[in-house]
N, C-alpha and C positions, 0 to 999 in steps of 0.2 A: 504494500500500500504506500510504503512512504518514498518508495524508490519509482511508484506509478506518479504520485505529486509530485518529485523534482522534477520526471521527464515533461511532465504535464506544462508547467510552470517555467520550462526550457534552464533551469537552474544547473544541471547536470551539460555542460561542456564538454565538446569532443573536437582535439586538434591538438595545437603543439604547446605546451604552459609551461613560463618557466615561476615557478613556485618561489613561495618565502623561504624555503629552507636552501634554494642554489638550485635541489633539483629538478630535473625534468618529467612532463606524464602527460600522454593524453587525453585527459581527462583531469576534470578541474568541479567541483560544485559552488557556483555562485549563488549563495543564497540571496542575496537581495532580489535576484529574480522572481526567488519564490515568496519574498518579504513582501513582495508589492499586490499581494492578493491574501489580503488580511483573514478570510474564512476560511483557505488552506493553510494558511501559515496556523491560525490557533486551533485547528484540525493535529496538525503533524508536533506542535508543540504540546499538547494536553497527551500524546503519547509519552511523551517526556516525563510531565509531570505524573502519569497516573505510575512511573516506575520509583520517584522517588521515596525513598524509605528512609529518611534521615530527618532527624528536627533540628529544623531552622528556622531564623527570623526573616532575613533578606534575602533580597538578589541581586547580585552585581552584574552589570554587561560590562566588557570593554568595549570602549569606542575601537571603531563604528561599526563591527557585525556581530557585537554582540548585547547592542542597547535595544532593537528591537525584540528580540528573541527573549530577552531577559524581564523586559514589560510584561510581555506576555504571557510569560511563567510565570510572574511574579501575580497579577491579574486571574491568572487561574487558579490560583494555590493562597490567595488574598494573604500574601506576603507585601513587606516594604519591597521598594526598587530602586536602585542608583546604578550610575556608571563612573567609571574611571575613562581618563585620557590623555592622550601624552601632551606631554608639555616638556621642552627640550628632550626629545626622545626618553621619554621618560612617564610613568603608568604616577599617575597623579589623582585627587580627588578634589574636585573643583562646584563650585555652582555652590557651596554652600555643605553640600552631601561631607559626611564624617561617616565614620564604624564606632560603637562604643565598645571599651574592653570587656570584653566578654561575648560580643555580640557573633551569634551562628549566621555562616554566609553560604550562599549557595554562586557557583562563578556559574553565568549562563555565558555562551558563546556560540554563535551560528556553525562553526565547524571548525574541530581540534585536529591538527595534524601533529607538529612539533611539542605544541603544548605551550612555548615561548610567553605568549601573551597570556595564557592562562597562571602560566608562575610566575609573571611580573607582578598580576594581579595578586593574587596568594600573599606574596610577598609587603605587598601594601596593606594588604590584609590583617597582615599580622604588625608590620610596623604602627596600628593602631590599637592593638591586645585585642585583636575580634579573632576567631576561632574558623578557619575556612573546612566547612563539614561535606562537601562533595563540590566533581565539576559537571556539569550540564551544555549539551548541547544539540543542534539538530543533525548536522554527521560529524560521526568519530570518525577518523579516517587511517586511528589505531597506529601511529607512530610517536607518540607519547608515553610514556613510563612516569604516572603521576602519583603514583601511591594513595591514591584514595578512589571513592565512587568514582564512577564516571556514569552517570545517567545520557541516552542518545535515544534518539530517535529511530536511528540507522547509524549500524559499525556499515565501513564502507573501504576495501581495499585494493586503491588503485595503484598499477606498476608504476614505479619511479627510476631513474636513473640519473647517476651524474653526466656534466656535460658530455664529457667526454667519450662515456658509454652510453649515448644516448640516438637510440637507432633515429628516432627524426632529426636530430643534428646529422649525419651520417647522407641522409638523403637530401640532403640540403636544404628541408623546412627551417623558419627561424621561428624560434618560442614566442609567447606573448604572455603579459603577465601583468593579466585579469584581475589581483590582488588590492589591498590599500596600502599591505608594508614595502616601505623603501626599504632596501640594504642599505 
């Protein structure tokens, strides 16, 4: 079902990406594609939530894919909501938004590969004495080692390759990269 709404939603990309982590895949899941059709998006998200087994108080998104996602969880599960964002390359909390010490977090994010921005976040998390109790999101794309829940929608694993072994570099495609993070 969830992997019928990305196709649906045109969110699931097929061609040559070069990814935040360097490396290369053809295949790529844009979620804001699927973000922009709000009755699927709290369709595929309320799978999320009906798996969460942990007691918390919030939800965090990181800017910017994983402030929608994390509304919506948050709205399902009639949790608080905030987001972090960088500010000098850097996972910051801004607009007002604080964690109190002791305070249980859940990290929403639209799709986890490296994990990177989900342990920047964590990290600020706890640089406030809040307690981060699982991570969330709508695909795991299972290249992370986070040591805690990971709540998804859909595991999802797509080949990757460095440049160098990378058969569409090979055939002379050049990558494109569909992302928000700069290297």
């Amino acid at each position: 079902m969830i992997m019928e709404q990305l196709e649906k939603t045109q969110a699931l990309l097929k061609g040559h990406f070069l990814l935040s982590s360097g490396k290369h895949s053809e295949k790529y899941i844009q979620c804001a594609k699927l973000l922009q059709h709000p009755e699927i998006a709290e369709k595929v998200i309320k799978t999320v939530a009906e798996k969460i087994n942990v007691e918390f108080d919030t939800v965090i998104g990181p800017a910017m894919g994983g402030i929608i996602p994390a509304y919506i969880l948050a709205k399902l599960l009639n949790k608080r909501f905030i987001f972090s964002e960088r500010s000098d390359n850097q996972m910051v909390l801004r607009r007002g938004f604080t964690v109190a010490k002791g305070e249980r977090l859940i990290i929403m994010e639209d799709v986890i590969t490296t994990g990177k921005s989900s342990l920047e976040v964590k990290s600020l998390i706890e640089s406030y004495g809040g307690e981060l109790k699982a991570f969330a999101c709508i695909a795991n794309r299972c290249m992370a080692q986070l040591n805690l829940p990971v709540f998804e929608a859909i595991q999802i694993e797509f080949e990757t390759w460095d440049a160098q072994n990378c058969p569409l570099c090979k055939h002379g495609d050049k990558p494109v990269k569909p992302g928000s993070r700069s290297f």
